[in-house]
N, C-alpha and C positions, 0 to 999 in steps of 0.2 A: 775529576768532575768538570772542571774549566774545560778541559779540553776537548771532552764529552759533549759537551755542551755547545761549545762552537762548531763541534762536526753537524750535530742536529740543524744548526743554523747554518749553515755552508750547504747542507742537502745531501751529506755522505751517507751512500749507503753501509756503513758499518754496521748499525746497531738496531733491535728493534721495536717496529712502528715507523720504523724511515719511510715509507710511503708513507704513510699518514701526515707524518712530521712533512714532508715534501710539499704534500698539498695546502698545508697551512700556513707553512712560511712564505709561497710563491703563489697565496690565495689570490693578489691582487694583477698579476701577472696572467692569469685562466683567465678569469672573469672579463679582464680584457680582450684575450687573445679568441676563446672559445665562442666562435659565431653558429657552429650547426650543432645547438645540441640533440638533432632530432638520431643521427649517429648514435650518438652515446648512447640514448634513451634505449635506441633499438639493440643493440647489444647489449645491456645491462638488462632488456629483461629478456633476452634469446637465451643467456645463460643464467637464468634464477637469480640472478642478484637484484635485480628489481621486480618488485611484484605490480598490480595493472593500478593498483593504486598510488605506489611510489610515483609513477609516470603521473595518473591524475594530480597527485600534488604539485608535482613539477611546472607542468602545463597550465596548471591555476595562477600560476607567478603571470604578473601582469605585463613587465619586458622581458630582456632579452638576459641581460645582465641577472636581475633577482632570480631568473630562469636555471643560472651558470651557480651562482650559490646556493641554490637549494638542493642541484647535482650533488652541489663540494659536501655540503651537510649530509646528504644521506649518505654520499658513499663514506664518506669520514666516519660517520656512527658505526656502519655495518663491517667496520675494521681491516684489518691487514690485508688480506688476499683483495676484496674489493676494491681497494685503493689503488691496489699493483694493476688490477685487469684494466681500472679507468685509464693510468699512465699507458698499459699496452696498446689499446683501443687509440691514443692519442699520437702512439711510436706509429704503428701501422696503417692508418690512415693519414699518411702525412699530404696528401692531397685537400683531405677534408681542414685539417691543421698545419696547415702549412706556415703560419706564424710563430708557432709553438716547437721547428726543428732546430732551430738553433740552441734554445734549450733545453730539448730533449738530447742532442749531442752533447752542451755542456755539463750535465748532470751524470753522464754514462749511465744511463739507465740500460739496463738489462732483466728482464721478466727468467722468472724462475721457470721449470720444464712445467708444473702444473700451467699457469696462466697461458705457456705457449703450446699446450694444448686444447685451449679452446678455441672456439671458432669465433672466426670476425664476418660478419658482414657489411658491405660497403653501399650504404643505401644514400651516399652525399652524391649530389647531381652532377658533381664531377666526377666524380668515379664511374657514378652510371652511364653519364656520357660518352668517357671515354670508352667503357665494355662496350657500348651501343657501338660507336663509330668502329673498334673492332671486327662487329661482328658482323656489320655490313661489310666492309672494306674484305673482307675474308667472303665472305658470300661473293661479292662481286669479285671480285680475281682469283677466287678457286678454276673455273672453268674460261678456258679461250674461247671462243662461239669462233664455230670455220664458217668462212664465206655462206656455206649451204644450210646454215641456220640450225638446221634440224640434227646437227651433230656438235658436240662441244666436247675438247682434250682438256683433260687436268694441264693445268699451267707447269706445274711439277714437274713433268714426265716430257714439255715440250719447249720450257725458254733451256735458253743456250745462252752461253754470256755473248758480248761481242767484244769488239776493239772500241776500248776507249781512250781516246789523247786528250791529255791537257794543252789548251793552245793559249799562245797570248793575246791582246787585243789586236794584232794584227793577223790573226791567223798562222801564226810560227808554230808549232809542236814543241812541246814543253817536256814532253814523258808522257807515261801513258797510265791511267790509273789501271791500280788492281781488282780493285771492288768497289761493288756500289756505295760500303758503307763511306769511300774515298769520297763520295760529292755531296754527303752530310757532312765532313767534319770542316769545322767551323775555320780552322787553325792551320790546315795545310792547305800548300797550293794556290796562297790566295792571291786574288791579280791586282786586287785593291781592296782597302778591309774597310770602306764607305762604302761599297758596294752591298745590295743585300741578295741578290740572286742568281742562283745556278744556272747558266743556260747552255744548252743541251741542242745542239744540232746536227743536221746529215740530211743526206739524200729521202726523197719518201720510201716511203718500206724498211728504212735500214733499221728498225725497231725502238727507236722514241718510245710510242704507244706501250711498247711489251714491256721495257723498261719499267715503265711507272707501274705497270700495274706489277711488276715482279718486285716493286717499292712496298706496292700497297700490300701485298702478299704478305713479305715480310716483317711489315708493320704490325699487321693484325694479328701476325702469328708472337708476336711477342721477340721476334728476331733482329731486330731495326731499332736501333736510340733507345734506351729505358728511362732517356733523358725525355722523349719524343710523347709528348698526352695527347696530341691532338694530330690528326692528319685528316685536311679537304684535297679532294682531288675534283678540278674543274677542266671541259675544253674550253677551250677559246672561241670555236666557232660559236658557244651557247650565247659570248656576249655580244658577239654582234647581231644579234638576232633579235635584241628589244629596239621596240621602237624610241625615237629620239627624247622622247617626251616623258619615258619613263625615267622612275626614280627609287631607289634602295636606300635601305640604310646598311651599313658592313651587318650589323647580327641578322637582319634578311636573310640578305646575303648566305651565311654561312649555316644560319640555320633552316628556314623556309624552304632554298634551292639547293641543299646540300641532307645535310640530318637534323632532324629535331630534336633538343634533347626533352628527355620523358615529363621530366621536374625541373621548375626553377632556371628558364633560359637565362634571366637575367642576372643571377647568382653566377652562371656557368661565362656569359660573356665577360663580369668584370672577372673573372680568374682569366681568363684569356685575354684579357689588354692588361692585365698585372704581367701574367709570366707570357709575354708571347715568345720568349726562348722556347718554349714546350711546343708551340706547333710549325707542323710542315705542311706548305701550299705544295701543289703540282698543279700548272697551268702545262696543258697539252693543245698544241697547234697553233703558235702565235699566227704563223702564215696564213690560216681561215679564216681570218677575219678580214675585212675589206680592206683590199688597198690603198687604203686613205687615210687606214689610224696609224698615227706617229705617235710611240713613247713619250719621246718631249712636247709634246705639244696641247697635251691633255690639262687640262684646269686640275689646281694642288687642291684637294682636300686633306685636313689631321684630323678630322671629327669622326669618330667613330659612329657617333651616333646622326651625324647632320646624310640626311637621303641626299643621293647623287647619282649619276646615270652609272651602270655596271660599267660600261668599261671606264667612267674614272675611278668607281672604286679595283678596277683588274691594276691600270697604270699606277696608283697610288700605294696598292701593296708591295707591286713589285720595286717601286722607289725606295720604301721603308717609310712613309709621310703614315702608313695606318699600319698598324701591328708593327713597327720599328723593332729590329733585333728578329721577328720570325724567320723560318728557312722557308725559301723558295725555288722552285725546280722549274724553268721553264724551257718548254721543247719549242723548235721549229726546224724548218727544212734550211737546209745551208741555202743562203743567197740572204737571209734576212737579217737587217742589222740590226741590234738593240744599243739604245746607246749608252756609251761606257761606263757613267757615275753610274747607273745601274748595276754592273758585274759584277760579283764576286767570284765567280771561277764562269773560266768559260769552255766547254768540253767538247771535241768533235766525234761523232758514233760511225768507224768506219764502218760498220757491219760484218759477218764475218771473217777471221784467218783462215786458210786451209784447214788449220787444227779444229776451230770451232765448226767448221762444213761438217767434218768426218763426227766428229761429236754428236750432231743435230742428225746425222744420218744414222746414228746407229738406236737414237731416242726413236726417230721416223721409222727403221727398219729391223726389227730386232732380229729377224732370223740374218744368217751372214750369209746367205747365199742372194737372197734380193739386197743384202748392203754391196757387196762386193758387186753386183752386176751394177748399182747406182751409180757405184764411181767411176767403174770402169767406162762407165757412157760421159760420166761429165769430163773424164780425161782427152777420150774421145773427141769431144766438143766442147770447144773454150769458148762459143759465145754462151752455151746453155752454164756453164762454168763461171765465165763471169756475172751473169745473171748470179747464180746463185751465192755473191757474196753478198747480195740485199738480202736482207731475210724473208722481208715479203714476198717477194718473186721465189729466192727459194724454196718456202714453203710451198707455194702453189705451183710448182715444177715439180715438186714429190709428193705434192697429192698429186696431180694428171700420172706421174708415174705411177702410183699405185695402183689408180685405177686401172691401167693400161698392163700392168704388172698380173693383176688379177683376173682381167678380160683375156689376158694370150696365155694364163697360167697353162701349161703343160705343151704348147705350140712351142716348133721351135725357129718358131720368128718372129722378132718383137719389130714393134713398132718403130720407125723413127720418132726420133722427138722432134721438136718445133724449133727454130733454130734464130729466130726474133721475138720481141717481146711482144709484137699483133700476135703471130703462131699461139703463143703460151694462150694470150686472154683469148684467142679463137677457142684454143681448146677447152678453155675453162667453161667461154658459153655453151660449148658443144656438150660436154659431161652434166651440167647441171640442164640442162634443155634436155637428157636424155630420162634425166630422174623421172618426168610426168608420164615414161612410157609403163605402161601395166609389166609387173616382172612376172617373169614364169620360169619355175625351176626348170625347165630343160629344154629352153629356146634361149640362145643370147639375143641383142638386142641388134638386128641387122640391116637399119636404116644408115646410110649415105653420112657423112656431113652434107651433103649439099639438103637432102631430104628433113634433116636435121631442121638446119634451119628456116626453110624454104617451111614445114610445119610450124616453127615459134616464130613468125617473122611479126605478126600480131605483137607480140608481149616484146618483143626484142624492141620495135621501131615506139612504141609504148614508156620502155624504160628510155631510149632515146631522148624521145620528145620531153621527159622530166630531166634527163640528164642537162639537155642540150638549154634549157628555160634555165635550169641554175648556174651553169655555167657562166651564161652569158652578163651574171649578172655576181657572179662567185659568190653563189649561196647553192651552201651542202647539206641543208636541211630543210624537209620538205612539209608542209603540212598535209593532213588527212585531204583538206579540198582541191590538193597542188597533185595530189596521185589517180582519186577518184575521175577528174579532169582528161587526164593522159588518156585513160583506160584500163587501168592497172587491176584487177580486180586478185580475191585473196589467195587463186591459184595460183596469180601471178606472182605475189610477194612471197608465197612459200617456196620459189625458188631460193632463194634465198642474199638475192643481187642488192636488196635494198635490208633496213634490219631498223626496228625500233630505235628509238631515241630513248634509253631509260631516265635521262635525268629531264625533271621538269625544265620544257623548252620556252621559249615565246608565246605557241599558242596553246596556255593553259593547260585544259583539261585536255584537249583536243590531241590525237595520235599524232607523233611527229616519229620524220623517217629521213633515213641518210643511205647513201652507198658504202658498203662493207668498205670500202676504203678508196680514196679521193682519185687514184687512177683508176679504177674501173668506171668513174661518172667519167674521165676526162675519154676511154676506150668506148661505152656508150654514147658520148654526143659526136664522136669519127664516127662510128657507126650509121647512128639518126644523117648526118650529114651526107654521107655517101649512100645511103642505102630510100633514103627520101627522096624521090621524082619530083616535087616542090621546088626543092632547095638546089636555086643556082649556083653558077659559076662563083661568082662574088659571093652570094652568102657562105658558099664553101670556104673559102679563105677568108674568113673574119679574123679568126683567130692567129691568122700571120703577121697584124695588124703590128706588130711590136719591134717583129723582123725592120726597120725604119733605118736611116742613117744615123749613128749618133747625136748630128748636129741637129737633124731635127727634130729628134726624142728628147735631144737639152732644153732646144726651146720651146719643146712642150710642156718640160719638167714644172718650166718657170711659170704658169700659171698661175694663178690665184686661186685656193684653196679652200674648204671649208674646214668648220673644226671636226677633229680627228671623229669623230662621231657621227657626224652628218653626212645624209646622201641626200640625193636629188631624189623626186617622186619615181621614176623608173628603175631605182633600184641602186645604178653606177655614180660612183664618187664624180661630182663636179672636180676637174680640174687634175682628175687622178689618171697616174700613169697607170693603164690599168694591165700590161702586166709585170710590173716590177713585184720583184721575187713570188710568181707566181707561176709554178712549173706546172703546175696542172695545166696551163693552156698548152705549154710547150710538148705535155706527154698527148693532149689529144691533136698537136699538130703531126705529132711522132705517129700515132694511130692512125691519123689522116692517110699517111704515106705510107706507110705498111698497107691498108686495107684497099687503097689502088695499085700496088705493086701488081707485075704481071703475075708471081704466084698464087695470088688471090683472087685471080680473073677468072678463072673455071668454076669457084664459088657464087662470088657475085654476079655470073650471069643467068642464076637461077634466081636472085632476089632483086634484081638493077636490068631495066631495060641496057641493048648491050649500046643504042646513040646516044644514053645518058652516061652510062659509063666510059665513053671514050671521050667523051667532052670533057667529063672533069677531071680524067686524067693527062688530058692534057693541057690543062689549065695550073693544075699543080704543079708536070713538068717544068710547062713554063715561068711559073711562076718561083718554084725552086732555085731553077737556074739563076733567072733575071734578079733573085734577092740576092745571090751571094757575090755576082757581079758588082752590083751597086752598092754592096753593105761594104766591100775590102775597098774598091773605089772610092766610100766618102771618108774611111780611115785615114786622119793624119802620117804622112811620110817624114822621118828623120833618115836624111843619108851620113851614114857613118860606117866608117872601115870598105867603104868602097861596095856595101851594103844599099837597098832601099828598103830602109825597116818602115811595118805594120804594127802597132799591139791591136788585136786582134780583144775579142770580150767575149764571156760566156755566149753569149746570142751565138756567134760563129760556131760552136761548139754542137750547141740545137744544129743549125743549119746542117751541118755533118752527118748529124746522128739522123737525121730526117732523110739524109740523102741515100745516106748506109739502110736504113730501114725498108728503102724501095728497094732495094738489092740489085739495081740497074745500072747494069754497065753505062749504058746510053747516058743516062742521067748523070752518073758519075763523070763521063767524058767532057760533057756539056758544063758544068761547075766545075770543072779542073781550067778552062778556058777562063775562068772569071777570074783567076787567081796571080794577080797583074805584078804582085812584089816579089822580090828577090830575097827577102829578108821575113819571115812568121816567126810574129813572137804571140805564143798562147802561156805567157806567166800568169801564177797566182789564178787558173781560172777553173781552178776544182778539178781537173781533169782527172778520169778515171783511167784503168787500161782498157775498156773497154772502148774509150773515145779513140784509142789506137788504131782499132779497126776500122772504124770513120773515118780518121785520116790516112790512112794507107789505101782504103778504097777508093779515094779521090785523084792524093796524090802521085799513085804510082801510075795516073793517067797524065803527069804532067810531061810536056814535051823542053821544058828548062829544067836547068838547077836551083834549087832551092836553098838556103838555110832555115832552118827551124828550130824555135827556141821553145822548149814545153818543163823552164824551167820551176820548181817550187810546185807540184802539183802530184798528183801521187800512182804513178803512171805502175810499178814496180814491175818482175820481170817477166810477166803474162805483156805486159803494155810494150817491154822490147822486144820481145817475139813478134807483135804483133805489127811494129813498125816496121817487120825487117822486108815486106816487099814494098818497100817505097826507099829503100836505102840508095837503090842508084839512081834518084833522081835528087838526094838530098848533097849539098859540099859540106855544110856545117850543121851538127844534132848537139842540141845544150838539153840535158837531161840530170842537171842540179835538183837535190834534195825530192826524191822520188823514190826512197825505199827501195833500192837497185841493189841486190846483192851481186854473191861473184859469177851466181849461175846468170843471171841478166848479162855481164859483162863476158862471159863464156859465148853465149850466144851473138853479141855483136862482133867481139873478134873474129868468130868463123864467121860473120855476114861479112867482116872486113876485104876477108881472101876474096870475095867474089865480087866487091866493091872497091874497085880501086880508086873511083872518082873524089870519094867522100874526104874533106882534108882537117876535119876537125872534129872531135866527142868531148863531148865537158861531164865529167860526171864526180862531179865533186861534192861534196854534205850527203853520198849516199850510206847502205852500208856496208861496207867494203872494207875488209881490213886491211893494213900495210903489205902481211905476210900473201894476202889473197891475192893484193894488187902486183905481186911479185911475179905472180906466173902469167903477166901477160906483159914480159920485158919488152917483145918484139912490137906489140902495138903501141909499146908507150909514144911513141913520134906521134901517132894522133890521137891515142885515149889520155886522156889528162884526168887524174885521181885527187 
């Protein structure tokens, strides 16, 4: 009976009435812990064990507590099984009792097979919340919206993974993660564990964007953290978009501009500054926001509840000073720094492998006869080839192929493809500018490109003039008054160029709109610029503006500032470099030069008088040239090894891709004359292999020898191919840590036989095995492993 008797008091289930005995002995323990008895209520009468009057008793109790013991009395009277359902109700709902799991673990409570067939429902406003945020989050990243608006692919059937590296804070490659769920876990990889957040960068298009929402996907579907109750997904662009003066409080914030929960916000927000382990932020696009806002430099708030301007509450989360311990996932374009007590993992998104191309091609192409003809063209063509390791560009190169796929279906001649990134977004305006034409089953559609556009030039020079207004001022979101304005009217939006804002923006109620994605505004305001009879010499080259000497971009640098928040009344940061890490200006210089190239001169002189057109091509020649003269001329010289070394910086890199873009020999010839040093060092400066081709176009116009160093960049063996017609003009090629396998070094030994000048290859940290590096004994005099 002793012994009996203590098990009763210890809470063993042995013997019984142990539930009942359970609730009486740990009465003061519930009464404590038990805050929502509206749960309880609602399940104990869902399943007959309380009747409408039970509940009235209950709810007659005057607090909260007399509330919790009038529970413990009835259910205690109405005996064994009721006792066990209220414990079940208490196990299962551990979000609503979340003070109560610890002793629900200590007691090993387990419900019999009756009790765990009845049903629970979960009416606690965290729970509700959480379903709510579910079932958005699943609604909004079920479907991708294509550029054309009017068609949308299940996400399912269309993301592809990509290439992800762990890098350090210097930009080193670390390994490469396996899976997404690799950039939640708290415990691996980490680069400092005072850090609180993920940051997530790459080229634009390389799929940031698709990522998160193939986050969010996962989340909602219940496949992502079980750890995870809470996920907001924010862009970035939205915070710079209030004006100076406004002010938030974080539950605003999270609930007003994000989801609302149904019941009891204030219930729901202190559960989320309790566990903020449970939730996951995704900020998407730091780089949208104005060049002016600095990480550090943002005023600390810890108040959750004290209003402050959104982006100090965006800077203060991502610190850890509000919701401390939450995950965060922040995307931006490579060039942008965050500073380091920030980090917790820092990840670079090459975009696709070969493996993942063929992957996404066979999601894009199910029959194998149009897959096999896709690849056999991107084989064909390594610049459409290397386009397609961004995702974005790839995608929209196998839509234009579909289309084109489907227009010559049963002909047997297909089309070329476009062989520059102007070509591709040519074609893309050309296919969607055709949609307005009336279809008819058995006429295809046999207007011109030139007739094309020469018809939409209205709505074309229309999105311009909105592109070119936000541009100028790096804002990607437009109001209802900023479109109507242009000229834009609703036929014009149903092309599908521009695309609602769904989350509530800056202005209110009021319709806001953005470009399907940040280089087609940068391809639209090339456009507006050349294609405008207005817009001179000078206003044409605005956007070269950056192209500058270093030294006196330094001491621009050194200005006086305002805080990270503020602008001047015309829109542009006082004192802001305006464009540090801001490649959109870089792609619509890129746009610039492609949309003057002589290939596009038969087009534009159906929409461009042809004295206006010669003028400003000739202003960008010259002015192309005369930048990269002056730009390696104000580059510091170090003479060393009988060398005159350059480091050379990303901006060189544009100037290339700008040159390569006009596809002009002439132009090419002209910038190879600017190229004064003996010694190109382009280290550490993101290079693609695709910049290969940019330098080979140049430099195989040089009349000296060169050395060039394109070490730590990730050129791989598409990039040594692609240098090899500039090899006899190079003595020395350093091509360190560049993913160089043995087929790349295959390739430069046979360039070697025809290059005898060249007296040096450094290709060492690639991947190259010892046994690989064995079959090229005969070159080992100048290849070094």
């Amino acid at each position: 009976m002793e012994k009996q008797g203590h098990r009763e008091m210890e809470g063993g289930p042995s013997e019984s009435h142990t539930h009942i005995r359970l609730l009486k002995v740990n009465r003061e323990l519930l009464v404590t812990h038990i805050r929502n008895i509206q749960c309880l209520l609602d399940n104990l009468l869902k399943n007959d064990y309380f009747s409408a009057e039970d509940v009235e008793i209950v709810c007659a109790c005057p607090t909260q507590p007399d509330k919790v013991r009038k529970i413990l009395d009835l259910v205690q009277s109405k005996g064994e099984e009721v006792s066990q359902f209220f414990l079940y109700v208490l196990q299962q709902l551990a979000d609503a009792y979340v003070d109560l799991r610890p002793w629900l673990l200590e007691i090993g409570f387990s419900p019999s097979q009756l009790i765990q067939s009845k049903t629970i429902v979960n009416t606690d406003p965290v729970g509700r919340y959480t379903q709510k945020l579910r079932h958005q989050l699943g609604c909004d990243s079920k479907f991708m919206l294509c550029y054309a608006q009017k068609e949308e692919l299940l996400l399912e059937e269309t993301y592809t993974d990509t290439i992800m590296e762990l890098v350090s804070f210097s930009n080193e490659i670390l390994g490469r993660l396996s899976s997404l769920a690799c950039l939640l876990d708290p415990s691996s990889d980490v680069l400092s564990e005072h850090g609180e957040t993920v940051f997530i960068f790459g080229d634009a298009g390389v799929g940031k964007s698709m990522l998160l929402q193939r986050l969010q996907s996962l989340w909602a579907s219940g496949h992502l953290g079980a750890e995870i109750k809470f996920f907001f997904h924010f862009r970035c662009r939205i915070f710079s978009c209030f004006k100076d003066s406004d002010t938030l409080s974080l539950q605003d914030l999270l609930f007003k501009h994000f989801c609302y929960p149904e019941q009891d916000p204030d219930e729901v927000f202190t559960f989320l500054l309790r566990f903020p382990q449970a939730v996951l932020f995704t900020f998407d696009g730091l780089d949208e926001l104005h060049s002016d806002f600095d990480l550090s430099r943002v005023p600390d708030t810890c108040c959750p509840w004290e209003p402050a301007h959104p982006l100090v509450l965006l800077a203060n989360l991502l610190s850890g000073r509000l919701l401390q311990g939450a995950r965060k996932l922040l995307t931006a374009r490579t060039g942008v720094e965050v500073p380091r007590q920030l980090l917790r993992k820092k990840v670079l998104l090459r975009g696709f492998s070969p493996s993942h191309l063929r992957a996404y091609a066979r999601k894009m192409f199910p029959e194998r006869a149009a897959q096999a003809h896709l690849l056999q063209q991107l084989e064909a063509n390594p610049n459409l080839c290397s386009l397609c390791a961004v995702p974005l560009f790839c995608w929209i190169i196998f839509r234009c192929f579909q289309h084109f796929h489907s227009a010559f279906e049963g002909s047997p001649q297909r089309p070329d493809c476009a062989v520059t990134l102007t070509d591709v977004f040519l074609l893309v305006t050309e296919v969607h500018l055709n949609r307005t034409q009336p279809h008819s089953l058995v006429q295809r559609n046999t207007r011109s490109t030139a007739e094309t556009f020469r018809a939409g030039l209205r709505t074309l020079l229309s999105l311009g003039r909105v592109a070119s207004g936000g541009m100028e001022q790096s804002l990607f979101v437009f109001c209802q008054d900023d479109v109507e304005a242009s000229g834009l009217g609703e036929a014009d939006l149903a092309l599908g160029f521009l695309r609602t804002v769904s989350a509530l923006g800056p202005y209110g109620e009021q319709q806001s709109y953005e470009f399907f994605h940040i280089t087609l505004q940068a391809f639209f305001t090339a456009f507006f610029l050349v294609v405008d009879d207005k817009v001179g010499t000078q206003e044409l080259l605005r956007f070269f503006r950056e192209w500058v000497p270093p030294r006196e971009a330094a001491t621009a640098s050194c200005l006086p500032s305002l805080l990270p928040f503020q602008r001047r009344r015309g829109g542009r940061p006082v004192g802001s470099d305006l464009f540090k890490n801001k490649d959109h200006f870089q792609f619509t210089n890129l746009f610039l030069c492609g949309l003057l190239s002589k290939a596009r001169q038969e087009l534009l002189w159906h929409l461009v008088p042809a004295t206006a057109l010669r003028r400003k091509r000739r202003a960008l020649w010259a002015h192309l040239c005369a930048s990269m003269r002056g730009y390696l001329k104000s580059l510091p010289r170090l003479h060393s090894g009988g060398f005159n070394q350059v480091q050379a910086m990303p901006t060189f890199l544009w100037m290339l891709r700008c040159i390569y873009e006009t596809q002009s020999q002439k132009v090419a010839r002209l910038a190879a004359r600017g190229v004064c040093a003996d010694y190109l060092k382009l280290t550490f400066c993101n290079a693609c292999s695709a910049d290969c081709s940019a330098l080979s176009f140049v430099l195989h116009h040089l009349h000296k020898r060169l050395a060039l160093d394109l070490d730590n960049n990730n050129l791989n063996d598409y990039g040594v191919r692609e240098l090899q017609p500039c090899l006899s003009h190079l003595v020395v090629l350093r091509l360190i840590q560049n993913q160089i396998t043995a087929k790349g070094t295959a390739q430069l030994a046979e360039a070697l036989q025809e290059n005898t000048g060249i007296a040096e290859i450094c290709l060492n940290g690639n991947l190259i095995k010892p046994e690989e590096a064995k079959a090229f004994e005969e070159e080992k005099r100048l290849i070094c492993f």
